[in-house]
VOTOR-906802 format. One record per residue: residue in one letter; x, z, y of N, C-alpha, C, O in turn. Coordinates in Angstrom, 2 decimals. Layout:
BEGIN
<node residu="A" n_c1="X" n_c3="Z" n_c2="Y" ca_c1="X" ca_c3="Z" ca_c2="Y" c_c1="X" c_c3="Z" c_c2="Y" o_c1="X" o_c3="Z" o_c2="Y"/>
...
// end
This chain:
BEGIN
<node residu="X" n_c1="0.82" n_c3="0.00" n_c2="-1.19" ca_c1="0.00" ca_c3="0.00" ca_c2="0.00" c_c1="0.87" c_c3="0.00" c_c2="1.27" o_c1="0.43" o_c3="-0.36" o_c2="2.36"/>
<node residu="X" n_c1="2.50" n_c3="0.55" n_c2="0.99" ca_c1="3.24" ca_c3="0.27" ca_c2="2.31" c_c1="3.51" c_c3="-0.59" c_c2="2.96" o_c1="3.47" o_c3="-0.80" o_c2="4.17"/>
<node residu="X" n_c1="3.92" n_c3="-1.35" n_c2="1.79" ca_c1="4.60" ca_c3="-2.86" ca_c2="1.94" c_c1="2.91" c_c3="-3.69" c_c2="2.47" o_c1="2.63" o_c3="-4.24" o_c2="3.54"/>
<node residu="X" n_c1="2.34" n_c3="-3.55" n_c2="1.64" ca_c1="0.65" ca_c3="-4.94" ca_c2="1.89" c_c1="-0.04" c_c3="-4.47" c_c2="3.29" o_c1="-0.93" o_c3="-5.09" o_c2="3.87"/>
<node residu="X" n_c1="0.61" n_c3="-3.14" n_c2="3.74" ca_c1="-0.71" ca_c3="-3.34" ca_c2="5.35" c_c1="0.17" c_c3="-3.64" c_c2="6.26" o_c1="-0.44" o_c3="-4.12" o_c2="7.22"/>
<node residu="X" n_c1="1.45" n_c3="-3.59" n_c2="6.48" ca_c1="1.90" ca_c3="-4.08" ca_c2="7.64" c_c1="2.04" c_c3="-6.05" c_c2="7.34" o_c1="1.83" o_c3="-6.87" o_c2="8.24"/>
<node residu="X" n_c1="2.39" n_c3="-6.38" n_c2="6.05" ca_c1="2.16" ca_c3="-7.63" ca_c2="5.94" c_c1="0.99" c_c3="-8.11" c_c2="6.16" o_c1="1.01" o_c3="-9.17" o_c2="6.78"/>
<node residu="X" n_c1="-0.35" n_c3="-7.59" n_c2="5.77" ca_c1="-1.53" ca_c3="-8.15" ca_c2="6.04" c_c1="-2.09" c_c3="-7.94" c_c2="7.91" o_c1="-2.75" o_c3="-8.70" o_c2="8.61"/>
<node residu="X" n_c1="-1.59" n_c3="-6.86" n_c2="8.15" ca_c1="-1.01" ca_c3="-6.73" ca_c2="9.86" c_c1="-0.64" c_c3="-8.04" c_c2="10.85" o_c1="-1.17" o_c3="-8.72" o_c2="11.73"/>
<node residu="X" n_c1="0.53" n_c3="-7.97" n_c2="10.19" ca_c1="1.18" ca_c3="-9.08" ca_c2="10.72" c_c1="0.86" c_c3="-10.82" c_c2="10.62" o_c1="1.03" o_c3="-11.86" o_c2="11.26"/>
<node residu="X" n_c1="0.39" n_c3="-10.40" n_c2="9.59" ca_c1="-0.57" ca_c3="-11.97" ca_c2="8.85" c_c1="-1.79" c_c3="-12.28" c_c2="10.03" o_c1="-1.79" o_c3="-13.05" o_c2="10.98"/>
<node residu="X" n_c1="-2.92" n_c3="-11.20" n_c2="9.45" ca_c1="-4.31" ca_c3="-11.22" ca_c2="10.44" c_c1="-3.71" c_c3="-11.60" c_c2="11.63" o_c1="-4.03" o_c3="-12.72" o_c2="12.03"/>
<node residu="X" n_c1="-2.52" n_c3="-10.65" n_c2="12.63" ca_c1="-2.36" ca_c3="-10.88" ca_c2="13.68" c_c1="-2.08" c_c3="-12.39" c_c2="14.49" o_c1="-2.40" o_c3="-12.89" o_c2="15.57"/>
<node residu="X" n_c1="-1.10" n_c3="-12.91" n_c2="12.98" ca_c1="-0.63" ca_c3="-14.36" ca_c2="13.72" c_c1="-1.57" c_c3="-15.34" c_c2="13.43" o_c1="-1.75" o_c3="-16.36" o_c2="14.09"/>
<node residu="X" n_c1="-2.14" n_c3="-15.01" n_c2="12.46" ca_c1="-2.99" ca_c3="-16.50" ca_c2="12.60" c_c1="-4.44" c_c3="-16.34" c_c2="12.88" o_c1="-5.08" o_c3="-17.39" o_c2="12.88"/>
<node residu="X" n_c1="-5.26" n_c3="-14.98" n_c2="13.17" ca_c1="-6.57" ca_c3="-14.90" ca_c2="13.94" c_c1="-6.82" c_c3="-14.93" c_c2="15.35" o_c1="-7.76" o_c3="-15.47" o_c2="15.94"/>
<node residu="X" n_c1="-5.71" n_c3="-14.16" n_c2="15.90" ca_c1="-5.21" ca_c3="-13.94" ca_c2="16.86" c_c1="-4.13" c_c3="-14.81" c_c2="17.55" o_c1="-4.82" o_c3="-15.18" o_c2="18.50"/>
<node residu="X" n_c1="-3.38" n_c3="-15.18" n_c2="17.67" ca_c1="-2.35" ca_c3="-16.00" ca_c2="18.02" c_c1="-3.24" c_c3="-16.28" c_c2="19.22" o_c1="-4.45" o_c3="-16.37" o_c2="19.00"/>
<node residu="X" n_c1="-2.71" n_c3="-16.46" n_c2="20.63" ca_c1="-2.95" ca_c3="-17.33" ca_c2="21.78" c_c1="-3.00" c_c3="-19.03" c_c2="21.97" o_c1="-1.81" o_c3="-19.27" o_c2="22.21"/>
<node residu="X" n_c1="-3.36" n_c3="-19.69" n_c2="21.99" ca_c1="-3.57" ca_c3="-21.02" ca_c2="22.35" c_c1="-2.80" c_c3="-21.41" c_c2="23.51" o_c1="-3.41" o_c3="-22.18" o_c2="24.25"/>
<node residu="X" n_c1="-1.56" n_c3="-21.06" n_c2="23.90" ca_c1="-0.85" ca_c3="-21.43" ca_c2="24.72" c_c1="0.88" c_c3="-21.97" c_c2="24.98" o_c1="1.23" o_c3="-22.76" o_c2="24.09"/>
<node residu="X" n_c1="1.68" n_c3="-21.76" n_c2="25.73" ca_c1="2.49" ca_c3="-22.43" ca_c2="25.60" c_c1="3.72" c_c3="-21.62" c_c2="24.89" o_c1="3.79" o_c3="-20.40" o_c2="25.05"/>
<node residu="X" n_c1="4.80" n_c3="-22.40" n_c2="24.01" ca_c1="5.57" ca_c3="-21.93" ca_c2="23.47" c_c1="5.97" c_c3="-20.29" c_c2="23.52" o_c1="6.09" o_c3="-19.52" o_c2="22.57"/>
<node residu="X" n_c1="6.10" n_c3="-20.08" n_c2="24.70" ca_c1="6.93" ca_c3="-19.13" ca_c2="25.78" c_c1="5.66" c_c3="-17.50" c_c2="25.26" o_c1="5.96" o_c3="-16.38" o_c2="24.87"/>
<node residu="X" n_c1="4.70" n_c3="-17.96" n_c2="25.44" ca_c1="3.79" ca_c3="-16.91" ca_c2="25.27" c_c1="3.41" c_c3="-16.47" c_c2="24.17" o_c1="3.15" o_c3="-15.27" o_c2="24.02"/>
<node residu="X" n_c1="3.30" n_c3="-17.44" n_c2="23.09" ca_c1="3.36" ca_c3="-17.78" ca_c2="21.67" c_c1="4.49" c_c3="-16.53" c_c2="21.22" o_c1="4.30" o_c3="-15.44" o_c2="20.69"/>
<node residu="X" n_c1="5.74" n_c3="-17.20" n_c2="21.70" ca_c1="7.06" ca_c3="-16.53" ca_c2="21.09" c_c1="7.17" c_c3="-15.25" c_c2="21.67" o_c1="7.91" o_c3="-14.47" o_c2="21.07"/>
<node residu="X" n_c1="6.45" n_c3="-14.73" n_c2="22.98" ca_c1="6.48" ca_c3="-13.15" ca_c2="23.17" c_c1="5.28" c_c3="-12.31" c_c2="22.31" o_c1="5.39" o_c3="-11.18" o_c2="21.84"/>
<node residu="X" n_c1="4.13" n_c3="-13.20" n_c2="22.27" ca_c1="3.01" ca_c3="-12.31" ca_c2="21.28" c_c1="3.81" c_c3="-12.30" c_c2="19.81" o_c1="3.91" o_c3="-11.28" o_c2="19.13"/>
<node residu="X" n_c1="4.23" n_c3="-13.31" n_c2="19.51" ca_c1="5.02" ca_c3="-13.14" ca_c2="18.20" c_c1="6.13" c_c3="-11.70" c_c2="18.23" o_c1="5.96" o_c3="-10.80" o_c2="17.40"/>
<node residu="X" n_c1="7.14" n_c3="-11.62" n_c2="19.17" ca_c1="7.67" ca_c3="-10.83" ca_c2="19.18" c_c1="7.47" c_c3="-9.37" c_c2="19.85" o_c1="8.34" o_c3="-8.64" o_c2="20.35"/>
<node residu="X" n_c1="5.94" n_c3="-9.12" n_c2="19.70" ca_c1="5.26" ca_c3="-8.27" ca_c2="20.34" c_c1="4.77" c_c3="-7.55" c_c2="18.76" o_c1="5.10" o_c3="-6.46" o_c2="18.29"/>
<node residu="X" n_c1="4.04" n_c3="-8.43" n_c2="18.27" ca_c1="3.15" ca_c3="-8.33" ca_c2="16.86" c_c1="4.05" c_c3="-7.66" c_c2="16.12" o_c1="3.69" o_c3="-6.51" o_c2="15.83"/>
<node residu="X" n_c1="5.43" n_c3="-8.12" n_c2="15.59" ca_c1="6.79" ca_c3="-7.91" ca_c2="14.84" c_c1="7.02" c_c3="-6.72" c_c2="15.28" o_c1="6.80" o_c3="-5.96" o_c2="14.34"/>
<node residu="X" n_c1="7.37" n_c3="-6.11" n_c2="16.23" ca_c1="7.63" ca_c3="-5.04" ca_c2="17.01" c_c1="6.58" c_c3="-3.52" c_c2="16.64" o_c1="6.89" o_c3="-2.39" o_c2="16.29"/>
<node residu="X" n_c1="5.39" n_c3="-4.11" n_c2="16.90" ca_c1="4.07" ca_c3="-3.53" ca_c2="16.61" c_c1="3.77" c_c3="-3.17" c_c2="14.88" o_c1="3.22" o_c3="-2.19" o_c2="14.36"/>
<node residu="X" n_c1="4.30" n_c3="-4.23" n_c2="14.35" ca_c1="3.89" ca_c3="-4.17" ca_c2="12.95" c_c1="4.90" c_c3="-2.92" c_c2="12.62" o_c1="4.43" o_c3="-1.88" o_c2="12.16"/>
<node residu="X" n_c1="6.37" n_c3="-3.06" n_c2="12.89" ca_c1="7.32" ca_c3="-2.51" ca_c2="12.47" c_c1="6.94" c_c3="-0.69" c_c2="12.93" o_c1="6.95" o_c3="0.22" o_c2="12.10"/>
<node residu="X" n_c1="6.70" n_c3="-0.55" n_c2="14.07" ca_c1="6.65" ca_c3="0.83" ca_c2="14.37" c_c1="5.13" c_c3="0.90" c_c2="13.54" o_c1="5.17" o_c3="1.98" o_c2="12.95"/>
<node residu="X" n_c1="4.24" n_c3="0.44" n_c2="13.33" ca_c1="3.04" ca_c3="0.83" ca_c2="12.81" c_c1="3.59" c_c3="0.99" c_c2="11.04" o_c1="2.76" o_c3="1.72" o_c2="10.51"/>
<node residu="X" n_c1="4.42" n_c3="0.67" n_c2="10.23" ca_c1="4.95" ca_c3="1.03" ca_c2="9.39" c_c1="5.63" c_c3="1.96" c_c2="9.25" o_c1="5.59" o_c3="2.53" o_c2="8.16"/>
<node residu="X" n_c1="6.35" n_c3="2.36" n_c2="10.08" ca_c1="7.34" ca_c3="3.63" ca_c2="10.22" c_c1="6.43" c_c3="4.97" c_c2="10.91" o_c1="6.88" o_c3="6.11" o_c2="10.82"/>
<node residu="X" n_c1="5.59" n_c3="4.79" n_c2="11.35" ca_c1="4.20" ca_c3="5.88" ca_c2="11.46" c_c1="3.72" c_c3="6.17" c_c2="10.35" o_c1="3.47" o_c3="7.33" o_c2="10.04"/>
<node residu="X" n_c1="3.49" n_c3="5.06" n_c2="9.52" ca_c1="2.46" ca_c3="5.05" ca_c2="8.13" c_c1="3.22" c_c3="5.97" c_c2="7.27" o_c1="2.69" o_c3="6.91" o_c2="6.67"/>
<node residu="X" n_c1="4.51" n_c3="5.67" n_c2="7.22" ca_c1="5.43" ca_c3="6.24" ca_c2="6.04" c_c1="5.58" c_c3="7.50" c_c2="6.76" o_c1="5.31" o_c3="8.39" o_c2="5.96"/>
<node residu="X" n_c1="5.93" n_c3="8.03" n_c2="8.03" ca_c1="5.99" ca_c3="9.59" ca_c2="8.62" c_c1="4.45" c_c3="10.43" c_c2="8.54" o_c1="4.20" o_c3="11.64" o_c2="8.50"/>
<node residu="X" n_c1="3.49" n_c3="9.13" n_c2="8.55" ca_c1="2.40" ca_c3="10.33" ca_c2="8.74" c_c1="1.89" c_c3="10.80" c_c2="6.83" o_c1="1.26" o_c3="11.77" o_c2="6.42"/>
<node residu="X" n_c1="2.37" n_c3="9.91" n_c2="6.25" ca_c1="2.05" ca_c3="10.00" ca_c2="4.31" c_c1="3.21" c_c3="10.99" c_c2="4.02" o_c1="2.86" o_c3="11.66" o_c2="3.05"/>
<node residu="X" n_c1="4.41" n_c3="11.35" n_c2="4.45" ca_c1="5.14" ca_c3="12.06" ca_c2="4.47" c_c1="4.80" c_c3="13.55" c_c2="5.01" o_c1="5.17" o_c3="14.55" o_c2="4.39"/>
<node residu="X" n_c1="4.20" n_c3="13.60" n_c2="5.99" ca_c1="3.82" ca_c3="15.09" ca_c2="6.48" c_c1="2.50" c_c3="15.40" c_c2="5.62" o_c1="2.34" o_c3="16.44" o_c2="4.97"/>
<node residu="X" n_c1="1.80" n_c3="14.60" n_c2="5.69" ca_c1="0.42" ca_c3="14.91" ca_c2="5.06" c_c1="0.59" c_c3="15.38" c_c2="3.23" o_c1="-0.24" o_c3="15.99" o_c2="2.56"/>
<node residu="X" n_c1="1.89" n_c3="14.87" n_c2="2.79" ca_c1="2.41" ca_c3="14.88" ca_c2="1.88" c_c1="3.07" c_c3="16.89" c_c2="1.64" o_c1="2.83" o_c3="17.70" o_c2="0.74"/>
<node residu="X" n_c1="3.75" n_c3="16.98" n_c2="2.67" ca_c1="4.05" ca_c3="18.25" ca_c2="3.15" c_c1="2.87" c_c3="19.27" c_c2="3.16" o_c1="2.68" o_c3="20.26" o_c2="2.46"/>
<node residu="X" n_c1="2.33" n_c3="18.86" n_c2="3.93" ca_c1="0.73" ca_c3="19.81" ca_c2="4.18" c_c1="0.12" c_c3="20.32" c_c2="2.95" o_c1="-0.05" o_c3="21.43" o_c2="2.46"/>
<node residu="X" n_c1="-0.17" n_c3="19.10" n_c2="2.61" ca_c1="-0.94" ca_c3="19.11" ca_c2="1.22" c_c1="-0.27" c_c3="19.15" c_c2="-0.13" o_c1="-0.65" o_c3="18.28" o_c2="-0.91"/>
<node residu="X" n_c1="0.78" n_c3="20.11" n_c2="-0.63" ca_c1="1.43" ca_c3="20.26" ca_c2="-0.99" c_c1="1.02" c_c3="20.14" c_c2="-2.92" o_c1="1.39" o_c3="19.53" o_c2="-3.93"/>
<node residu="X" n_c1="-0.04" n_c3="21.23" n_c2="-2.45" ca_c1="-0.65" ca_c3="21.71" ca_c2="-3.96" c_c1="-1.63" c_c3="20.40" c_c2="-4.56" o_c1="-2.08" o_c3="20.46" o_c2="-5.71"/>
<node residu="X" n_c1="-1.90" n_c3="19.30" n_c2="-3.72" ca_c1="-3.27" ca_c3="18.82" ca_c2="-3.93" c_c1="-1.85" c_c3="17.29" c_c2="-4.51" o_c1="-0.64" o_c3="17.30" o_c2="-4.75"/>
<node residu="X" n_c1="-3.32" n_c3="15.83" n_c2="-4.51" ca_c1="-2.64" ca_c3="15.29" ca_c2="-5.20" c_c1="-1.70" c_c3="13.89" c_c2="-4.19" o_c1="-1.13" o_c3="12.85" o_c2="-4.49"/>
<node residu="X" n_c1="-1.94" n_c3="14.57" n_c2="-3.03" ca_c1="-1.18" ca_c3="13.71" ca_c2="-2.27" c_c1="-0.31" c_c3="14.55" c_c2="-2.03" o_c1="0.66" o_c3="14.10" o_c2="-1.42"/>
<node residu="X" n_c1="-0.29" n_c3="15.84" n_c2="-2.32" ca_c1="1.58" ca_c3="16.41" ca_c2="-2.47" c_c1="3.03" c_c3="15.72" c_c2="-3.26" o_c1="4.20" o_c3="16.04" o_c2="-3.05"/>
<node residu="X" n_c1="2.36" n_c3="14.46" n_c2="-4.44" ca_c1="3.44" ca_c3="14.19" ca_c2="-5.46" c_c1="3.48" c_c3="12.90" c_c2="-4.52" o_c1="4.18" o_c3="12.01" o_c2="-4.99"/>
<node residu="X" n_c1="3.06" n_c3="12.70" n_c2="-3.64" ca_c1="3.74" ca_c3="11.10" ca_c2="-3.12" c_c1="5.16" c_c3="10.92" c_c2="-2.88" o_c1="5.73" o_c3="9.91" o_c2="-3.29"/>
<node residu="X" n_c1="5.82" n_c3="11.90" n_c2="-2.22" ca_c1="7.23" ca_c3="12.37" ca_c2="-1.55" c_c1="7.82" c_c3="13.28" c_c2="-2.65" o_c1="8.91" o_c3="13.82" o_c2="-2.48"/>
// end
């Protein structure tokens, strides 16, 4: 599930979304999305990590 939501992220983003405009704007939403995807992965894995912590006894304690 780590790896498939920032890819499906990044997927939805470029091709539902994408702007209709010129190169220049194209290539900053692109490198906006990439940027976005990446920290929204590194949240995912810190926040499954604490919640992991928290919930120690239960069965999202054995994730970490």
């Amino acid at each position: 599930m780590a790896i498939l939501n920032p890819a499906v992220c990044f997927l939805l983003g470029y091709y539902a979304f994408k702007p209709d405009a010129n190169i220049m704007v194209v290539n900053n939403y692109v490198t906006a999305l990439s940027i976005g995807t990446a920290i929204g992965f590194v949240i995912y894995i810190i926040i499954g990590f604490v919640m992991s912590k928290i919930f120690s006894t239960g069965k999202i304690g054995h994730w970490f």
